[in-house]
C-alpha positions as CSV (number, residue, x, y, z in Angstrom):
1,X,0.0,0.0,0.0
2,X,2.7,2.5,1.1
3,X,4.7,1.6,-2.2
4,X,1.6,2.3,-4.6
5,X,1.2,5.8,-2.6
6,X,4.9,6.8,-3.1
7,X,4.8,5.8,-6.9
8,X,1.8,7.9,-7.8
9,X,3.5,10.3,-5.3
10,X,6.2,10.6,-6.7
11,X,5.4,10.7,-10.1
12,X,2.7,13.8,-9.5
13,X,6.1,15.5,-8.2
14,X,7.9,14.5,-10.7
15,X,5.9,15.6,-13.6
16,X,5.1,19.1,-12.2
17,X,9.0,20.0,-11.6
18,X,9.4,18.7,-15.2
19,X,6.5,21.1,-16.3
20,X,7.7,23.6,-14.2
21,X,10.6,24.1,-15.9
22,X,9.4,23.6,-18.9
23,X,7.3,26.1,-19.2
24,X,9.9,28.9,-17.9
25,X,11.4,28.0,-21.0
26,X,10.2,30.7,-23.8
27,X,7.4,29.8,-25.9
28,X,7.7,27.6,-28.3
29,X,6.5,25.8,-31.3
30,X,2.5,25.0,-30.2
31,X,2.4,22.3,-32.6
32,X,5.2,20.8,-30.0
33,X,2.8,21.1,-27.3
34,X,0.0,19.6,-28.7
35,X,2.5,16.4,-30.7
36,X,3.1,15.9,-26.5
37,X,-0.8,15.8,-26.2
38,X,-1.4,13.1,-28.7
39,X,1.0,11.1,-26.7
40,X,-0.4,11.2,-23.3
41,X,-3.8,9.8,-25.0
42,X,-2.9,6.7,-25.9
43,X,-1.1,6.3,-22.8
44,X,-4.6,7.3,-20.7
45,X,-6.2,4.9,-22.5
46,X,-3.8,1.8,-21.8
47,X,-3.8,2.8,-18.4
48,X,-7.8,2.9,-17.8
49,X,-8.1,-0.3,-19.7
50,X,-5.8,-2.4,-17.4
51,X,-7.6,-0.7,-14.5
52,X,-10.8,-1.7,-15.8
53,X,-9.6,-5.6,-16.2
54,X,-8.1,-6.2,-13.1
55,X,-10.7,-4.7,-10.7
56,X,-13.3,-7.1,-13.2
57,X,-10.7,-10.0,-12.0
58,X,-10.7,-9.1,-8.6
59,X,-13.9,-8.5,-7.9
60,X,-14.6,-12.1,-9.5
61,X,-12.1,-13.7,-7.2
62,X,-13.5,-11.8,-4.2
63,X,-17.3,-12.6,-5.1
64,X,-16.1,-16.3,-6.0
65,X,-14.3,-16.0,-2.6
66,X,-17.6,-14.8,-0.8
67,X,-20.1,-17.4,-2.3
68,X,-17.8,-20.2,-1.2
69,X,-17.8,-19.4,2.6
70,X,-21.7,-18.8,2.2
71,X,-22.4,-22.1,0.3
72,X,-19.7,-24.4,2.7
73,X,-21.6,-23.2,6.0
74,X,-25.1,-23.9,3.9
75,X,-23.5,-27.4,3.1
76,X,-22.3,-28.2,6.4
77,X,-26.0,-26.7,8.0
78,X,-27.7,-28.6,5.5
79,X,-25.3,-32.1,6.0
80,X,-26.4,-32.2,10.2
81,X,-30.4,-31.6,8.6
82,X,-30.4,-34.9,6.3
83,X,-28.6,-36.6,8.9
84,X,-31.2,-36.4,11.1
85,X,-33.0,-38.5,8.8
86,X,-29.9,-41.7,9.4
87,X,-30.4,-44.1,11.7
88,X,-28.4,-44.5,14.6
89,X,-25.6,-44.8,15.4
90,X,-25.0,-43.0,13.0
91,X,-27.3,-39.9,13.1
92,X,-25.3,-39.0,16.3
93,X,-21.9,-39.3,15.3
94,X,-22.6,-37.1,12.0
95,X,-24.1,-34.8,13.3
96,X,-21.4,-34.4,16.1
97,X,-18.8,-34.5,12.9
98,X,-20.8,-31.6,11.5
99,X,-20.5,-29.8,14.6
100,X,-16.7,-30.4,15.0
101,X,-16.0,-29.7,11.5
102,X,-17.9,-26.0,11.6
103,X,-16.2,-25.4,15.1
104,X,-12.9,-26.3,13.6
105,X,-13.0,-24.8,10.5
106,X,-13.7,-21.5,12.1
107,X,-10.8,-21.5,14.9
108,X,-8.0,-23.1,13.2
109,X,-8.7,-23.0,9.5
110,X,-9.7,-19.5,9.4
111,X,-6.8,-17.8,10.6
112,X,-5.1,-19.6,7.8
113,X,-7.2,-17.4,4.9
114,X,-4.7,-14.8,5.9
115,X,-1.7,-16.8,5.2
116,X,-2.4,-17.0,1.7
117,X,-4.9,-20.1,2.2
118,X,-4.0,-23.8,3.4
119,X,-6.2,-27.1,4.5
120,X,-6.4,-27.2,8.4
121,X,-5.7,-30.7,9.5
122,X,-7.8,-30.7,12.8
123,X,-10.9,-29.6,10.1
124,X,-9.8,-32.6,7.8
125,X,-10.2,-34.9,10.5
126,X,-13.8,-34.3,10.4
127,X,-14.3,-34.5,6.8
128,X,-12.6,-38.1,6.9
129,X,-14.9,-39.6,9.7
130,X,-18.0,-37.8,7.3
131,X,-17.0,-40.2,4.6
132,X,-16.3,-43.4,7.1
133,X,-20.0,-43.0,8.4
134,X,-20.7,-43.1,5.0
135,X,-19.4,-46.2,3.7
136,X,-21.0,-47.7,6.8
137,X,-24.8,-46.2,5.6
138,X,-23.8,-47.4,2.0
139,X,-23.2,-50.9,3.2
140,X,-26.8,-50.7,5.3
141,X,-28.7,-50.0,2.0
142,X,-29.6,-46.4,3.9
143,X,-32.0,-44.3,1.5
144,X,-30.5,-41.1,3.5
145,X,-27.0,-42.1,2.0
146,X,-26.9,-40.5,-1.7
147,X,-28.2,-37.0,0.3
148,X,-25.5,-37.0,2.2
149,X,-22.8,-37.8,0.0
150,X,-24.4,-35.0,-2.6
151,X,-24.2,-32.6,0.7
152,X,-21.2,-33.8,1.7
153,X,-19.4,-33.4,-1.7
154,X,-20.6,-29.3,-2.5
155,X,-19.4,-29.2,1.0
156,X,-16.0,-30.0,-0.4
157,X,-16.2,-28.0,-3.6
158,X,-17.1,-24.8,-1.4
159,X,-14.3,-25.8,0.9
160,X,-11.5,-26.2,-2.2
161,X,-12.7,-22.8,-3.6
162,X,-12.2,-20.9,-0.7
163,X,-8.7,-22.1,-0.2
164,X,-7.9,-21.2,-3.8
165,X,-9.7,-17.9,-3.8
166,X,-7.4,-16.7,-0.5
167,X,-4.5,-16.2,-3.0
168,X,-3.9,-13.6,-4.9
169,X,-6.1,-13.8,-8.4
170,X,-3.6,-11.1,-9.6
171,X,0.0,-12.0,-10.1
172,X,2.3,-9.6,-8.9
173,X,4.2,-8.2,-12.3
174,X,0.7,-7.5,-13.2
175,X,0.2,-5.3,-10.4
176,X,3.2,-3.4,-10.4
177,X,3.1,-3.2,-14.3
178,X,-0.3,-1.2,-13.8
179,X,0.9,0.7,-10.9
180,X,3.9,1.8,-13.0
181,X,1.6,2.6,-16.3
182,X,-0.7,5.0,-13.9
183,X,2.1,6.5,-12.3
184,X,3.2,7.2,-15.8
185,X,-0.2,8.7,-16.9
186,X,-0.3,10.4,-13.8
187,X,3.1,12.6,-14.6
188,X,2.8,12.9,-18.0
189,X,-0.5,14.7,-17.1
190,X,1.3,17.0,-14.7
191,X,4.4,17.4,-17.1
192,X,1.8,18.5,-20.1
193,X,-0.5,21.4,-18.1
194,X,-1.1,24.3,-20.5
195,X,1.7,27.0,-19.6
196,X,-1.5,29.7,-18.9
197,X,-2.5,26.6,-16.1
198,X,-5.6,27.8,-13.6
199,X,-6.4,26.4,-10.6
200,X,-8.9,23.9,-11.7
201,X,-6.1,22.4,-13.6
202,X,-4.2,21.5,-10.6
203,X,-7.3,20.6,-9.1
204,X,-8.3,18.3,-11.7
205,X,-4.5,16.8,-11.8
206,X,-4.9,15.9,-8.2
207,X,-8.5,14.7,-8.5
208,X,-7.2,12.6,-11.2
209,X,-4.0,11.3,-8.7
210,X,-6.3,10.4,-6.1
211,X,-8.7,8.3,-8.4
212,X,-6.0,6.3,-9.7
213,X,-4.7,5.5,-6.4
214,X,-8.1,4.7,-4.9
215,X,-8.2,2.4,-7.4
216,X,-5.4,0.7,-7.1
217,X,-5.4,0.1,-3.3
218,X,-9.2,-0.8,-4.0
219,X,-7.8,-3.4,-6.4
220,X,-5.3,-4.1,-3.6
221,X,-8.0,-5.1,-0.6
222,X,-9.9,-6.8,-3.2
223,X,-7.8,-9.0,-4.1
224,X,-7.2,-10.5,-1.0
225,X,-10.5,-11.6,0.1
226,X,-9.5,-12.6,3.7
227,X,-6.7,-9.9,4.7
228,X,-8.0,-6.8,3.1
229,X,-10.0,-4.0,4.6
230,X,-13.3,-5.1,3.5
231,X,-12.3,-8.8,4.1
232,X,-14.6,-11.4,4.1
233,X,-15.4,-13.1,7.7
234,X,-16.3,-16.2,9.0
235,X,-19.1,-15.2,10.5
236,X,-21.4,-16.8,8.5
237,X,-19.9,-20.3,9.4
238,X,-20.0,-19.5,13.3
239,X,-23.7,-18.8,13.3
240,X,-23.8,-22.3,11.4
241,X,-21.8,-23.8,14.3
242,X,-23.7,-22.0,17.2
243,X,-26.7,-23.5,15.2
244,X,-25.9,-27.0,14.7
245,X,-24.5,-27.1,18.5
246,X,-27.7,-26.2,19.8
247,X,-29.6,-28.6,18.0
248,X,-27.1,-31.3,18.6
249,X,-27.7,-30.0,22.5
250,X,-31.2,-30.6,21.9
251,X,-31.4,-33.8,19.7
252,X,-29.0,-35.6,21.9
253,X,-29.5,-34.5,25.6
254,X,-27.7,-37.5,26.7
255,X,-24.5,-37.3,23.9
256,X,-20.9,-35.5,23.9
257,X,-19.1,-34.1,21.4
258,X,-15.8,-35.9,20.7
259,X,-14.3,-32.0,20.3
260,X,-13.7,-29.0,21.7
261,X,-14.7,-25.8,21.4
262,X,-12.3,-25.4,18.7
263,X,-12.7,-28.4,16.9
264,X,-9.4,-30.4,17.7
265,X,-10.9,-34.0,18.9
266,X,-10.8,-35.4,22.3
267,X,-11.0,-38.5,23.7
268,X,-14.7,-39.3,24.8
């Protein structure tokens, strides 16, 4: 962030010395002037182009980033639902997975979004004993069993995507190659003010500055869905966890949890 600042910065400083002196200089051929104007045009337009692309790309990766919390939560809610529908034993020890996997995605999973993205081991635990309850409804002929697997499986897409998404969607030469280009833009506008400049000129120059900038810090937070400023939380998967906890409370009076409160398995 501090980097993108000093470039644009810098470059507004730069060009304005640079025009500055140029136009203590005496008056010269306009035709000059205006060859310098057709120059800084096609240089605008590259520069609002690759703006335009990468905040498109970002914003996917962030909305892509978004629906996959939302829909994993769903999938996990939805996964302790149709088990209800098993028979037991296991109904019970699903729907304590469920809970155990939602608590342990959120506390040690989580914190890993801002690390660039990784698969939690103490959540993966869960997601195995999911699949070994499974195989033991497939061999029982259970009607519930083809629910839970489709459940079960989006659960896993929604999981995978948000792991991918938590890297950057932008690679880095990119970014820098459009911070660079608007930097450019940026002091060849402040280089090229008419020599009779007014004070709307200057404001407009800096108006101008501070959009690009905006823009590329926006592009910036964006593009790291879990880090950023307007990052996205897991607070959609604790409310699923508080959920499922109180109706595992209620459906099994009598059971325990083979977790705890953060999801790492105990002995029970």
């Amino acid at each position: 962030m501090t980097i993108t600042v000093v470039a644009i910065a810098t470059a507004l400083a730069l060009g304005l010395t640079a025009g500055r002196r140029r136009r203590r200089r005496p008056a010269g051929d306009e035709d000059a002037e205006a060859s310098f104007g057709d120059l800084i045009s096609p240089l605008e337009t590259l520069a609002v182009l690759l703006v335009a692309f990468v905040i498109v790309v970002a914003a996917e990766s962030y909305g892509a980033a978004s629906a996959a919390v939302e829909a994993e939560a769903g999938r996990v809610d939805q996964l302790y639902e149709v088990a209800d529908y098993a028979p037991e034993p296991q109904r019970e020890r699903l729907q304590a997975a469920a809970v155990c996997y939602a608590r342990a995605i959120e506390a040690a999973e989580w914190p890993l979004m801002a690390e660039g993205g990784s698969k939690s081991p103490v959540a993966s635990v869960w997601s195995t004993d999911f699949r070994r309850h499974f195989k033991e409804l497939a061999h029982g002929g259970d009607p519930t069993f083809p629910l839970l697997v489709a459940a079960d499986d989006e659960r896993s897409k929604a999981r995978q995507t948000r792991i991918s998404e938590a890297s950057p969607a932008i690679p880095s030469f990119v970014y820098w190659f459009m911070v660079v280009a608007l930097a450019a833009t940026v002091g060849a506008f402040a280089y090229g003010l008419p020599r009779d400049r007014r004070p709307a000129h200057l404001v407009l120059l800096y108006v101008l500055a501070g959009l690009f900038t905006g823009s590329l810090l926006l592009i910036e937070d964006i593009d790291s869905p879990f880090t950023g400023r307007i990052r996205i939380t897991g607070e959609v998967m604790r409310q699923a966890s508080e959920d499922i906890t109180e109706d595992f409370t209620a459906d099994h009076p009598t059971g325990t949890l083979p977790c705890d409160a953060d999801g790492t398995r105990v002995a029970t």
